[in-house]
C-alpha positions as CSV (number, residue, x, y, z in Angstrom):
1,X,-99.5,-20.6,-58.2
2,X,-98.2,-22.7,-55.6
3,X,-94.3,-23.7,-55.4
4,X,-93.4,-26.9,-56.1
5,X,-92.0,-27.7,-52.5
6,X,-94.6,-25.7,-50.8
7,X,-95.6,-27.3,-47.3
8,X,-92.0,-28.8,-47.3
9,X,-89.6,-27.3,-44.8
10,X,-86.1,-27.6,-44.1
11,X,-84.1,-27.0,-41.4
12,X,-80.5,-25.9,-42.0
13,X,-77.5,-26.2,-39.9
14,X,-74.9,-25.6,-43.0
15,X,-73.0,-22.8,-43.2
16,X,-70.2,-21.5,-46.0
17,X,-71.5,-22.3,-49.4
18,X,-72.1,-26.7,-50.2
19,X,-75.2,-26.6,-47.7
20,X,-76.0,-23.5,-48.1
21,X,-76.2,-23.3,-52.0
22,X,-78.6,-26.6,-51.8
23,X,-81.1,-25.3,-49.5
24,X,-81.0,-21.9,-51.3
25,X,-82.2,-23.7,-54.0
26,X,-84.9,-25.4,-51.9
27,X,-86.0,-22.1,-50.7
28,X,-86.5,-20.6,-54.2
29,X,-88.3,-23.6,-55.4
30,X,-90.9,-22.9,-52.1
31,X,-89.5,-25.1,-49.5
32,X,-89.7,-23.2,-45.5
33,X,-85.7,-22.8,-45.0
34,X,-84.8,-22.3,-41.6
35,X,-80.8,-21.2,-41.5
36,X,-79.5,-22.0,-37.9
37,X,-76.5,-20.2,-36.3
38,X,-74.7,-19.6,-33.5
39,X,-75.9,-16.1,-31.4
40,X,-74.3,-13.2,-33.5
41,X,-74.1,-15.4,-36.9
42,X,-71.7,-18.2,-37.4
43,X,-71.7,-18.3,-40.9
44,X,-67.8,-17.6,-41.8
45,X,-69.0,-16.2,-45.2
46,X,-70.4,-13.0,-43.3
47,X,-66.8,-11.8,-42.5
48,X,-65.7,-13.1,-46.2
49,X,-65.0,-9.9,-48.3
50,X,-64.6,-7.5,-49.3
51,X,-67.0,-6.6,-51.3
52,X,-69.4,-5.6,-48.6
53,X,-72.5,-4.0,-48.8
54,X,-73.0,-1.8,-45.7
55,X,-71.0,-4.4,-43.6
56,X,-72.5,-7.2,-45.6
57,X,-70.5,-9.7,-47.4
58,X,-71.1,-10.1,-51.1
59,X,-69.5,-14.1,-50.6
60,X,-72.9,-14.4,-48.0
61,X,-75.5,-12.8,-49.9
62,X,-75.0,-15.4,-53.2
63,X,-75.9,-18.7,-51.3
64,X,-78.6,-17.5,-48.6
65,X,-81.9,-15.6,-49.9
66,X,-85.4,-17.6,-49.2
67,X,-84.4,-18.6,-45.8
68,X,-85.4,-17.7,-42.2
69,X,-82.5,-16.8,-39.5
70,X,-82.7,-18.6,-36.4
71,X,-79.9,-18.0,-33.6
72,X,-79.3,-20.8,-30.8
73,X,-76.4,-22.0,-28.9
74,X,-75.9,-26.2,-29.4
75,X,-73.8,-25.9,-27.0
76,X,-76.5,-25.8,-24.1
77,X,-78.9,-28.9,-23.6
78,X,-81.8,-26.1,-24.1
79,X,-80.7,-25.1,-27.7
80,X,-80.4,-28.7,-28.7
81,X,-83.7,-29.2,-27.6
82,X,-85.0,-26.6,-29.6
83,X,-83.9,-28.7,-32.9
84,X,-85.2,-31.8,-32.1
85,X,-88.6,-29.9,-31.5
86,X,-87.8,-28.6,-34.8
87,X,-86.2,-31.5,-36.5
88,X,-89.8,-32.9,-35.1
89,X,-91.9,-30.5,-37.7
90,X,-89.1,-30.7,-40.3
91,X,-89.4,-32.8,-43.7
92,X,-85.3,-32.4,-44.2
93,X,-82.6,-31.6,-42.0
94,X,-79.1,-30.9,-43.7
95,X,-75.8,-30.5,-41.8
96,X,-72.3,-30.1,-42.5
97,X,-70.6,-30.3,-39.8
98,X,-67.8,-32.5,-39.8
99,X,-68.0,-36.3,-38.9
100,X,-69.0,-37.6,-35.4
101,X,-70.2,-34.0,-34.3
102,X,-73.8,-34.3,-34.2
103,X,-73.6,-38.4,-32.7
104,X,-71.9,-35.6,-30.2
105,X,-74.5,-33.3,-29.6
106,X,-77.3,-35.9,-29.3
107,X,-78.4,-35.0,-32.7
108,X,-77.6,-37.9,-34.9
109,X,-79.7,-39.4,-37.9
110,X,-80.7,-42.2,-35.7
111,X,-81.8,-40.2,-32.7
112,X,-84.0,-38.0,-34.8
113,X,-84.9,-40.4,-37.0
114,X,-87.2,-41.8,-33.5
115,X,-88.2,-38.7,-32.9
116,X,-89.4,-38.1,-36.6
117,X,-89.2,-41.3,-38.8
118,X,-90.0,-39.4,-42.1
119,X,-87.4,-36.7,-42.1
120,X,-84.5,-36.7,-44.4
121,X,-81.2,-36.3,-42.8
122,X,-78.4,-35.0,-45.0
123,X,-75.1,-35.4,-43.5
124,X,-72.4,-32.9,-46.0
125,X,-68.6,-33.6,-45.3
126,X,-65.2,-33.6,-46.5
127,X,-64.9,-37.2,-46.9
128,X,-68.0,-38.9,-46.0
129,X,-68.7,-40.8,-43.1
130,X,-66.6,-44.0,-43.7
131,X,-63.1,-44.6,-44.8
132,X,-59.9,-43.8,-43.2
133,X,-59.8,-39.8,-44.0
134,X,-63.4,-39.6,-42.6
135,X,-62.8,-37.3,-39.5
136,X,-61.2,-34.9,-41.9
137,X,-62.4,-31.3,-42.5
138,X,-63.3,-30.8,-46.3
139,X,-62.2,-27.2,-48.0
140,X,-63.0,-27.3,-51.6
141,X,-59.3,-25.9,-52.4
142,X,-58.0,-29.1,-50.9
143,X,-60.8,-31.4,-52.5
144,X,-59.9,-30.0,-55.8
145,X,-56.1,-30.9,-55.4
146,X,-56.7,-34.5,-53.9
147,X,-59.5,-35.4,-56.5
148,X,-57.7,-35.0,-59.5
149,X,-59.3,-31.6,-60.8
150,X,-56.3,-29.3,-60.5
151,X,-54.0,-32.2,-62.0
152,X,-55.9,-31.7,-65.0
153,X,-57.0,-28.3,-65.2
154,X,-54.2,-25.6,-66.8
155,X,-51.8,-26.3,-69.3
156,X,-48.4,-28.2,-69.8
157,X,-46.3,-25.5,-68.6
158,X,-49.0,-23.8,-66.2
159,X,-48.5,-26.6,-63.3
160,X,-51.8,-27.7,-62.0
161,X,-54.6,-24.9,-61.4
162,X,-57.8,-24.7,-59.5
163,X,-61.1,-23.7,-61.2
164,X,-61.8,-19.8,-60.9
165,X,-64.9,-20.9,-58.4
166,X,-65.5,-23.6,-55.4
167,X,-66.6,-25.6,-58.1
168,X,-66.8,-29.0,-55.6
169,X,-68.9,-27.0,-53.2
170,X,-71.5,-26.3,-56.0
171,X,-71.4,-29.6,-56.9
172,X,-72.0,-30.9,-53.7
173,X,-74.9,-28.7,-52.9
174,X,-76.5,-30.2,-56.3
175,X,-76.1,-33.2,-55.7
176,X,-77.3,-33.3,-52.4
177,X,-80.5,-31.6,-53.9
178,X,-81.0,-34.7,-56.2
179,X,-80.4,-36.7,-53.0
180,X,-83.0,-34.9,-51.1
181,X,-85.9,-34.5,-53.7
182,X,-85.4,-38.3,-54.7
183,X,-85.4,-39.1,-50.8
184,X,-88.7,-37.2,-50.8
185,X,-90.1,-38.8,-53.8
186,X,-89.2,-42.2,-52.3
187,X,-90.7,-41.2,-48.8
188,X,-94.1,-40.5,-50.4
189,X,-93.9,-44.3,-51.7
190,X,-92.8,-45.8,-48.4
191,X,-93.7,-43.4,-45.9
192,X,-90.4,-43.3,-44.6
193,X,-87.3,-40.7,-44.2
194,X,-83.7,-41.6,-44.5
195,X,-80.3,-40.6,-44.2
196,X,-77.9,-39.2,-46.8
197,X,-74.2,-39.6,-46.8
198,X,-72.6,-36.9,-49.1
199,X,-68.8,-36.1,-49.4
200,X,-67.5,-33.3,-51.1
201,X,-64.5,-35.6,-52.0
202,X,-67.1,-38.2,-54.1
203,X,-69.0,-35.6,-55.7
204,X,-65.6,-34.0,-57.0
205,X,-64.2,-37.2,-58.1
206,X,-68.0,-37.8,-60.0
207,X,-66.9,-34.8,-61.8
208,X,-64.2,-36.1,-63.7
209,X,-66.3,-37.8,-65.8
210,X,-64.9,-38.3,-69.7
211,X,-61.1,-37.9,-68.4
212,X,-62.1,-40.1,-65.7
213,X,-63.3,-42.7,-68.1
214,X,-60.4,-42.5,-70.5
215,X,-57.6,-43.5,-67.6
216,X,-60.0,-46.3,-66.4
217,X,-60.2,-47.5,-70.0
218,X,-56.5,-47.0,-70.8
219,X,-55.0,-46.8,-67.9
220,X,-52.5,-43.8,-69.5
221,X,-52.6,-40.6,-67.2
222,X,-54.4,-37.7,-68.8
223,X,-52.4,-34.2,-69.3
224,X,-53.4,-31.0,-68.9
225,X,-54.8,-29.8,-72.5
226,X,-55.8,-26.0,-70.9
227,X,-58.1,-24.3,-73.4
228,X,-57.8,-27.4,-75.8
229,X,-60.0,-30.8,-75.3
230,X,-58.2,-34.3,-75.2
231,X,-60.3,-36.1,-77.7
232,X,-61.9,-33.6,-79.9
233,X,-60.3,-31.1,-82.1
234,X,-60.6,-28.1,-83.1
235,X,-62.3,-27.5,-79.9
236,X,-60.3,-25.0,-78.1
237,X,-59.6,-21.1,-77.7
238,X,-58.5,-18.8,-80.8
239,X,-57.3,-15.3,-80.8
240,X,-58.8,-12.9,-82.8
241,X,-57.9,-9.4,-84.3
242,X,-59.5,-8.0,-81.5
243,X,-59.8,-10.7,-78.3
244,X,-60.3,-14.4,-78.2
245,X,-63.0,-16.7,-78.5
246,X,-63.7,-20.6,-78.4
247,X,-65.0,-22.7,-81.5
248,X,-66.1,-26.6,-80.3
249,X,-66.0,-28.3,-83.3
250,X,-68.1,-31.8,-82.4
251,X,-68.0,-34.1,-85.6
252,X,-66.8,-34.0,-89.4
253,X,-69.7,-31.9,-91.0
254,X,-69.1,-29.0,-88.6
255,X,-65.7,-29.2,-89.5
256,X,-66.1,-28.9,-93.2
257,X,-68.2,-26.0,-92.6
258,X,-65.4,-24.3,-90.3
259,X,-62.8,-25.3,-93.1
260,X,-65.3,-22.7,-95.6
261,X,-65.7,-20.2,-93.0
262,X,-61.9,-19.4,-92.7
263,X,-61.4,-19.7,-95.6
264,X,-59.7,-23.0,-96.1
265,X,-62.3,-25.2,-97.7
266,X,-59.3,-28.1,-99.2
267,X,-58.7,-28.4,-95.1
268,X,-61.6,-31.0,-95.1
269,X,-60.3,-33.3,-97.4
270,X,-57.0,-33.3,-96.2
271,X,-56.1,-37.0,-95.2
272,X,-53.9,-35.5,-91.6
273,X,-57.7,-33.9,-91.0
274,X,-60.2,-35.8,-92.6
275,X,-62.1,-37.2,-89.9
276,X,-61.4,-36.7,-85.8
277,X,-58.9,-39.0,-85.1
278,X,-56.9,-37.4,-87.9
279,X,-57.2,-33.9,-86.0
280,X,-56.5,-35.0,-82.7
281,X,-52.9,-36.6,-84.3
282,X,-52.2,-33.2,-86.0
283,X,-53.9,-31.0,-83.6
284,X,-50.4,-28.7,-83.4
285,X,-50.5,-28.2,-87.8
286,X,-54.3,-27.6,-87.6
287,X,-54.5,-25.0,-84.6
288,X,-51.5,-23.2,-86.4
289,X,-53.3,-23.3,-89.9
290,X,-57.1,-22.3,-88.3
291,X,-55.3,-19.7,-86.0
292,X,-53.8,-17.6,-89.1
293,X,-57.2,-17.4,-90.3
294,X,-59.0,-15.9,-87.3
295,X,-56.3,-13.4,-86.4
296,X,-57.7,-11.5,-89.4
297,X,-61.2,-10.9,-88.7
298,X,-62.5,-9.1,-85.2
299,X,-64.5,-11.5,-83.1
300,X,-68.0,-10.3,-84.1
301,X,-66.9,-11.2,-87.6
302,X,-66.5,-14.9,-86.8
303,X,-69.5,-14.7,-84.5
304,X,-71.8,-13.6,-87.1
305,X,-69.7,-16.5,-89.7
306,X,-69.7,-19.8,-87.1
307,X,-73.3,-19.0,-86.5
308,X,-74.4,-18.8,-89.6
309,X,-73.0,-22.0,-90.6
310,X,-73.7,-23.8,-87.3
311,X,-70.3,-24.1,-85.9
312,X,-70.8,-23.7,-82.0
313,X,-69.1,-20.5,-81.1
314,X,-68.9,-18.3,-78.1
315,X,-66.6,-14.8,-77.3
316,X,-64.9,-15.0,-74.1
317,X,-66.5,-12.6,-72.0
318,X,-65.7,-11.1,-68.6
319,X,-68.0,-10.7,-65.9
320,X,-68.9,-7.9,-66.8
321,X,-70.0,-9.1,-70.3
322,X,-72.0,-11.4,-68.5
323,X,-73.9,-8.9,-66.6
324,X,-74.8,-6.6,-69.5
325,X,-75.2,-10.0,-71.5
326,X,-79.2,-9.9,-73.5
327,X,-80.0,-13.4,-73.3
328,X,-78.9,-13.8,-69.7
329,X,-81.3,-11.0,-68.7
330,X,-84.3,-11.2,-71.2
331,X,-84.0,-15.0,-68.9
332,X,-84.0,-13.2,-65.3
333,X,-80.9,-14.0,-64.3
334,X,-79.9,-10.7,-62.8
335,X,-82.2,-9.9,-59.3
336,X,-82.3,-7.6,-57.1
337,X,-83.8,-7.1,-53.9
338,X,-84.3,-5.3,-50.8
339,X,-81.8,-5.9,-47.5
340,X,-82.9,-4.3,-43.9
341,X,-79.2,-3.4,-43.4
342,X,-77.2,-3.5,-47.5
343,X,-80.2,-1.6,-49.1
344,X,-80.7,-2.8,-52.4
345,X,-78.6,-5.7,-53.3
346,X,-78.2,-7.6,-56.9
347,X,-78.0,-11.6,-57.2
348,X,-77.5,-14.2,-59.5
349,X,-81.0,-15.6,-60.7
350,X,-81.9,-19.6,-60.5
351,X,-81.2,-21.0,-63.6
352,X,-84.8,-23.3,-62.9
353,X,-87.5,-22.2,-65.0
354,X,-90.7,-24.3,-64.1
355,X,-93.2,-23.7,-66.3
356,X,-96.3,-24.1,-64.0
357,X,-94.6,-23.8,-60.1
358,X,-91.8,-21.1,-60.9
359,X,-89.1,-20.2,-58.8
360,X,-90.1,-17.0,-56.5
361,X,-87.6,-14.8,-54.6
362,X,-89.4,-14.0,-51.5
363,X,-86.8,-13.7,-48.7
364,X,-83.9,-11.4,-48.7
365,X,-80.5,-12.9,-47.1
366,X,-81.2,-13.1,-43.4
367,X,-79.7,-11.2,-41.0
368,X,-78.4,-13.2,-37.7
369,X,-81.5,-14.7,-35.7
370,X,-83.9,-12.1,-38.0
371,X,-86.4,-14.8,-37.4
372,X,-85.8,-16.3,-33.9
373,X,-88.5,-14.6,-32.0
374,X,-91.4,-15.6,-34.8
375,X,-89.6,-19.2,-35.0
376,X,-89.6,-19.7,-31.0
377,X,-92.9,-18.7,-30.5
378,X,-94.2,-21.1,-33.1
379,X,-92.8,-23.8,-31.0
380,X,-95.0,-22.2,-28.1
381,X,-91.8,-20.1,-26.5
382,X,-93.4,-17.0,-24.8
383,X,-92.1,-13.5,-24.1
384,X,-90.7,-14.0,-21.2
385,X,-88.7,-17.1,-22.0
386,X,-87.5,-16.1,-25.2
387,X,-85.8,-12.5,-23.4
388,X,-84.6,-14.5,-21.0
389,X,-82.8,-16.7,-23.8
390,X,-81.6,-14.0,-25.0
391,X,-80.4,-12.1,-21.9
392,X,-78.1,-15.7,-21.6
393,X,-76.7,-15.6,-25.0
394,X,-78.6,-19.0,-26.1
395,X,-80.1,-16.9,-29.0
């Protein structure tokens, strides 16, 4: 079976996780990935830990399988030659380096664009490439405090709180590859590249979505609800004999059925809970009432009961849950593989099941400039020039 972005390939000049997470993806759905660094590595992710693995980083190894290593100094005319030869062969190029550096190194979207008029040119930073805060670094902590995330996430007496995981990175590196695969599509129509301007501050702000929405509409500020939802109730976290759990309630008829399940049928029919709007007024009288109920049973018990009935339901389980979790593995979403220098190392699975061009696992994370001998001579280096690179620290 071929992969469905087989003959496509990408060079990659991203490091820490946005850029990186995207054209991982690329690379397990079959697109060539060639990972660029400075000589030695200059991915900051290799020296994040611990954990390592043998000396490698844990933080590296979950954004960078499927991908070829290639080691060259942009700081020398010579190495930036060496990408536009390559930017010459490639069908995307994706950087995130931060605004006006590659216009710097002779390496824009325009310049390359002459040199290869089909390629598609993603540009990842902080804040995009206009606006007064363009020149800024982006750091997803920061992204998640200026967009409005943290202001909503935790509870009324937590303060704000960031999400457990660089949630705007991963969106980013989504989002940039619906930009590049729609670029692509397009290109096939006009026979043409183009550029792509992507901020992590935009894609966060995207994010906000329904609470977004509400503030636009009403112009009131949203609060923090922590494990409770602004406009829908029950739908929120409740402790059991034996741990806690979530029950997300969506419309009347699931609540009537939750009302039987705890063992509180007349709920339903009560006027302060009748319908949504009712429970979102008495949310505080509700939660009390339902929570009495649940602290009876252990969580398997109300498992078994919400499913049953078709109330959506889910234990809170810790990573370790997760890992050990059936329907997660029956799916593949636990890998391992073979690493020259960690041994055998255990990843997170794509979540992409294609039913005729499946996702394939075929490179291990590389190790700094693994590839940079094969890669050089492909763009007709010899021996002899590529040791003498080397012996001057341009690879």
């Amino acid at each position: 079976m071929t992969a469905a972005l087989e003959g496509i390939t990408v060079l990659d000049l991203t490091r820490v996780l946005a850029g990186p997470y995207c054209s991982m993806i690329l690379g397990d759905l079959g697109a060539e990935v060639i990972k660029v660094e400075a000589p030695g590595g200059s991915d900051e992710t290799r020296k994040w830990g611990p954990p390592f693995q043998e000396g490698v980083s844990a933080y590296y190894l979950c954004a960078n399988r499927n991908k070829k290593s290639l080691t060259i100094n942009l700081k020398t005319e010579q190495g930036r030659e060496m990408i536009k030869k390559l930017a010459a062969k490639s069908d995307v190029l994706i950087h995130n380096f931060k605004t006006g550096t590659m216009e710097r190194l002779g390496l824009s979207y325009l310049e390359l664009r002459e040199i290869n008029p089909l390629l598609v040119y993603c540009a990842i930073t902080g804040f995009g490439e206009t606006g007064p805060l363009k020149n800024l670094p982006g750091y997803d902590f920061i992204i998640q405090a200026m967009s409005g995330l943290m202001s909503i996430t935790g509870n009324a007496s937590s303060g704000p709180q960031k999400m457990g995981i660089a949630i705007t990175d991963v969106l980013t590196g989504l989002y940039a590859c619906i930009g590049i695969q729609a670029a692509l599509v397009e290109r096939n129509r006009s026979g043409a590249g183009q550029k792509i301007d992507l901020s992590l501050y935009d894609s966060a702000v995207s994010s906000l979505i329904n609470i977004g929405s509400n503030y636009l509409m009403s112009g009131e500020k949203p609060l923090r609800w922590g494990n409770h939802h602004a406009n829908i109730v029950p739908y929120q976290t409740f402790t059991s004999s034996d741990g806690e759990m979530v029950v997300a309630v969506g419309n009347d008829k699931q609540f009537a059925s939750l009302c039987r399940v705890a063992g509180e049928p007349k709920l339903a029919a009560d006027l302060r809970f009748r319908t949504n709007p009712d429970r979102v007024a008495n949310r505080n009288l509700l939660g009390e009432i339902l929570q009495k109920a649940f602290e009876t049973k252990p969580t398997t018990y109300w498992e078994e009961q919400c499913r049953a009935a078709n109330i959506p339901f889910g234990a809170i389980q810790t990573i370790d849950d997760v890992a050990a979790d059936e329907q997660l593995n029956e799916r593949h979403m636990f890998i391992t593989s073979t690493h020259p220098k960690a041994g055998e190392i255990k990843m997170i699975g794509s979540p992409l099941k294609l039913s005729r061009t499946p996702v394939s696992y075929e490179r291990h994370p590389p190790e700094p400039g693994e590839h940079t001998t094969d890669i050089l001579r492909q763009l007709g280096c010899d021996e002899d020039e590529i040791n003498e690179l080397r012996k001057r620290n341009m690879i």
